[in-house]
Each structure stands twice: as structure tokens, then as C-alpha cells.
HTML snippet that shows the backbone in 3Dmol.js (N, CA, C, O; Angstrom):
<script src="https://3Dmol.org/build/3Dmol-min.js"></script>
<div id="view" style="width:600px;height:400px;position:relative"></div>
<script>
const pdb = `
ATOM      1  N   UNK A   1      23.048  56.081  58.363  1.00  0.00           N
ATOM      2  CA  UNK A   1      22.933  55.506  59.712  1.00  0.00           C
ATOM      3  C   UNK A   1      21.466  55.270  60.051  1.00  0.00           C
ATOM      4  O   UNK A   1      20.623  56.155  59.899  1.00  0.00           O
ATOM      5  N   UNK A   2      21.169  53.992  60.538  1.00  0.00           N
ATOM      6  CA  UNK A   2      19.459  53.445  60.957  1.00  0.00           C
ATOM      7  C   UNK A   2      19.787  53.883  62.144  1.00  0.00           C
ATOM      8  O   UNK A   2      20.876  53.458  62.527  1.00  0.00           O
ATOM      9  N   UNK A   3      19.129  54.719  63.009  1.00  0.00           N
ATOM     10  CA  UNK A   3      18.762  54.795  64.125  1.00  0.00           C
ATOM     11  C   UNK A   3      17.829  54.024  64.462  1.00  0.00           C
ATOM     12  O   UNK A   3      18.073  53.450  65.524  1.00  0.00           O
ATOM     13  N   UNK A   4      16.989  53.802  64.064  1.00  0.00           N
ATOM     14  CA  UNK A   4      16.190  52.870  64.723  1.00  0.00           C
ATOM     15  C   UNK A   4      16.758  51.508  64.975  1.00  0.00           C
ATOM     16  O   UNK A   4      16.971  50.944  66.049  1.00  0.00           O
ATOM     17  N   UNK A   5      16.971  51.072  63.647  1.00  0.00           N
ATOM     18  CA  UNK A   5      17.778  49.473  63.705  1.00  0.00           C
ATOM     19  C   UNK A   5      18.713  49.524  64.955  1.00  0.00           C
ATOM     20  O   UNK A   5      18.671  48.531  65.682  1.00  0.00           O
ATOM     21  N   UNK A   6      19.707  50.734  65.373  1.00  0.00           N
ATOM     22  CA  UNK A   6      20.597  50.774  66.509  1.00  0.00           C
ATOM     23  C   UNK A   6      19.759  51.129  67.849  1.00  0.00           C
ATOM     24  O   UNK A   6      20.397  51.697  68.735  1.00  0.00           O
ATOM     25  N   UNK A   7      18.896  50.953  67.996  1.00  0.00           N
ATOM     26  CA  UNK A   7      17.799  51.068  68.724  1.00  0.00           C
ATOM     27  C   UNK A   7      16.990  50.096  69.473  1.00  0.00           C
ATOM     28  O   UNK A   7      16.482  50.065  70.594  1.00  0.00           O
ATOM     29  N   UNK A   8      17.078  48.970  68.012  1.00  0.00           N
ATOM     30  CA  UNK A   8      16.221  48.036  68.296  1.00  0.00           C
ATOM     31  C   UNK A   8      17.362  46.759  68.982  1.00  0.00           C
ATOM     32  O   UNK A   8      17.017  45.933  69.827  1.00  0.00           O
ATOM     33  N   UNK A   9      18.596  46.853  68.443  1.00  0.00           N
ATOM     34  CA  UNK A   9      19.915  46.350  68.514  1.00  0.00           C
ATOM     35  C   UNK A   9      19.865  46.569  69.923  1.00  0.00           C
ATOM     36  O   UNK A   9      19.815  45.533  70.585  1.00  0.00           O
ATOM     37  N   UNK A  10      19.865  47.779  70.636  1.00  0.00           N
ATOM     38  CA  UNK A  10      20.465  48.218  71.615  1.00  0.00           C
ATOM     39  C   UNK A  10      19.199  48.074  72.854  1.00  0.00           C
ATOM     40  O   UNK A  10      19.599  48.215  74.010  1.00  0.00           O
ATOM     41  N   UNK A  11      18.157  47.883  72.713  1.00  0.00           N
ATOM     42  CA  UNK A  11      17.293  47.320  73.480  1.00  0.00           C
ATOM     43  C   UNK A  11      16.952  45.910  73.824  1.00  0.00           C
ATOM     44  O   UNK A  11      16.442  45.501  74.867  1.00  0.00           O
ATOM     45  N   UNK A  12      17.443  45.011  72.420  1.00  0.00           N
ATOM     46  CA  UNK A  12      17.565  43.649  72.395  1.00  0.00           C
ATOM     47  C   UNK A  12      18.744  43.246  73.432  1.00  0.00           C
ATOM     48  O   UNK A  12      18.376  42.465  74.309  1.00  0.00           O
ATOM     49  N   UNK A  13      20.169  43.671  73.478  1.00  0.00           N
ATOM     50  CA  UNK A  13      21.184  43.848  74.364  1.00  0.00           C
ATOM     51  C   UNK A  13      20.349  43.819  75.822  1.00  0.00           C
ATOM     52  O   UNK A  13      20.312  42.763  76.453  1.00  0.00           O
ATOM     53  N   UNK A  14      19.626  45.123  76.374  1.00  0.00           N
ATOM     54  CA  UNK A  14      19.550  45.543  77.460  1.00  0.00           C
ATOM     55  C   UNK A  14      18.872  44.551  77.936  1.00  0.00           C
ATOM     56  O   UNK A  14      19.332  43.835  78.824  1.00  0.00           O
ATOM     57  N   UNK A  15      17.293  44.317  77.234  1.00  0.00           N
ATOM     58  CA  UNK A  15      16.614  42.970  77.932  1.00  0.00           C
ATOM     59  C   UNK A  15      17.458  41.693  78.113  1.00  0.00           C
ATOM     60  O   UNK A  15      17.251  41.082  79.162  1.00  0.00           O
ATOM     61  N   UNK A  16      18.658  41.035  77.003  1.00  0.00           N
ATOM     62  CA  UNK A  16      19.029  40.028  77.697  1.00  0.00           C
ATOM     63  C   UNK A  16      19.822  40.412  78.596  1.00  0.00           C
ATOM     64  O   UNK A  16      20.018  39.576  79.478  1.00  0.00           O
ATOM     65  N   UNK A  17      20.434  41.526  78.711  1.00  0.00           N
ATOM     66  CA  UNK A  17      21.616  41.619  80.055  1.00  0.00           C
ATOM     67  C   UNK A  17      20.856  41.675  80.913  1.00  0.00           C
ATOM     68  O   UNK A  17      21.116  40.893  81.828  1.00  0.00           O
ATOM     69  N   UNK A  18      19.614  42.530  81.104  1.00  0.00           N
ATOM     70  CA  UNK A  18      18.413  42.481  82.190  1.00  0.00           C
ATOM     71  C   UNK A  18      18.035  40.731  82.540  1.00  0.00           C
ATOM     72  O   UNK A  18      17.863  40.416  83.718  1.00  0.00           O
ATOM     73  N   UNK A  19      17.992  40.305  82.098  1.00  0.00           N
ATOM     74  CA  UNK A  19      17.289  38.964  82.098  1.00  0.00           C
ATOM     75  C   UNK A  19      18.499  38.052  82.967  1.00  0.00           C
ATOM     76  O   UNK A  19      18.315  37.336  83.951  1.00  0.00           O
ATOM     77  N   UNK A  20      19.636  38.308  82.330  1.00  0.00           N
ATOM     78  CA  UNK A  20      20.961  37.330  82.766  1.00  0.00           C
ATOM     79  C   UNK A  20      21.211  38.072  84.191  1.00  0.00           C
ATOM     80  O   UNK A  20      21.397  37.385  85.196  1.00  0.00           O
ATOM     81  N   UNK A  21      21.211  39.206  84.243  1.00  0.00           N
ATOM     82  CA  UNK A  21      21.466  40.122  85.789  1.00  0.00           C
ATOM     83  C   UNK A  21      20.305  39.605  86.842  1.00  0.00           C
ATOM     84  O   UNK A  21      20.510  39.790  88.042  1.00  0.00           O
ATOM     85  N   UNK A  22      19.079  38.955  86.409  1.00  0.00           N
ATOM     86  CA  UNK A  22      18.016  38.940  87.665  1.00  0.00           C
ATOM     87  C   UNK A  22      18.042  37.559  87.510  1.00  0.00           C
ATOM     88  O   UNK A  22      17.498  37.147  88.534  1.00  0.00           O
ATOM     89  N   UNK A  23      18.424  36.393  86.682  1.00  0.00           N
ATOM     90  CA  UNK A  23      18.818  35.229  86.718  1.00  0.00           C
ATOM     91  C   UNK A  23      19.626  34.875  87.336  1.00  0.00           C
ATOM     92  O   UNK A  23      19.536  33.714  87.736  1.00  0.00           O
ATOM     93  N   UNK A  24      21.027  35.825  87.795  1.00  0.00           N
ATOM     94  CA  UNK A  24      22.266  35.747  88.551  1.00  0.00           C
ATOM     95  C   UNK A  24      21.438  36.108  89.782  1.00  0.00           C
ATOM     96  O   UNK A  24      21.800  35.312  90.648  1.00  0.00           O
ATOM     97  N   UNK A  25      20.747  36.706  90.154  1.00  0.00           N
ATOM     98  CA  UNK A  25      19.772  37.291  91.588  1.00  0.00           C
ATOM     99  C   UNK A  25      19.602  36.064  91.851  1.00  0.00           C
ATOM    100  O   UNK A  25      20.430  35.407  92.482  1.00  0.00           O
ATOM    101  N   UNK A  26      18.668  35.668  91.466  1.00  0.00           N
ATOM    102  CA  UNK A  26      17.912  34.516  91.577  1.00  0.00           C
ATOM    103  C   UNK A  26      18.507  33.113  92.408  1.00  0.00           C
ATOM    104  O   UNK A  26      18.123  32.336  93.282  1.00  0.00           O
ATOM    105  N   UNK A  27      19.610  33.319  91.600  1.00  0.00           N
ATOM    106  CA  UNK A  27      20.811  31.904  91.928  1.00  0.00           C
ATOM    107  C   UNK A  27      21.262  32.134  92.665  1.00  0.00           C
ATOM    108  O   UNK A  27      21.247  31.275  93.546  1.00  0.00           O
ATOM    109  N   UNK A  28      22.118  33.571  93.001  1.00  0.00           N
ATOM    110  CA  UNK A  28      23.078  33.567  94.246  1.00  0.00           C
ATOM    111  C   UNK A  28      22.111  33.719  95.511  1.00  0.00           C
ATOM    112  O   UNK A  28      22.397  33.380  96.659  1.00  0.00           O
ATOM    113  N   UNK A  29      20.842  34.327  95.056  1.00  0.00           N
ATOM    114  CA  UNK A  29      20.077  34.377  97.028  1.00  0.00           C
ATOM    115  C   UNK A  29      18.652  33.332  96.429  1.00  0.00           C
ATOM    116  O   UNK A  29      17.766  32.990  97.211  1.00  0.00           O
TER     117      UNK A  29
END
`;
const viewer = $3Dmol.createViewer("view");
viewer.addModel(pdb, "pdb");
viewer.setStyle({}, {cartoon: {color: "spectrum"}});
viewer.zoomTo();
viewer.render();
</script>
């Protein structure tokens, strides 16, 4: 098991959900 690789996986995830969540901000107000 890479922990890191699931790491790097799992931070790549967070920034685009971060990114798509303050993009949805953005639009609805």
C-alpha cells in the first residue's frame, strides 16, 4: 500500500471539490 500516492490522490480530490464548492458560491450569490 502507497500511502503517499493515496495522499496525493486524496488531496488532488479535495482541491477540485474545493474549487467546484466556491465556484458554486460564486454563481449562486
Amino acid at each position: 500500500m502507497e500511502l503517499e500516492l493515496m495522499l496525493t490522490q486524496f488531496q488532488k480530490s479535495f482541491t477540485i471539490y474545493t474549487t467546484c464548492a466556491v465556484s458554486l458560491k460564486f454563481i449562486n450569490f
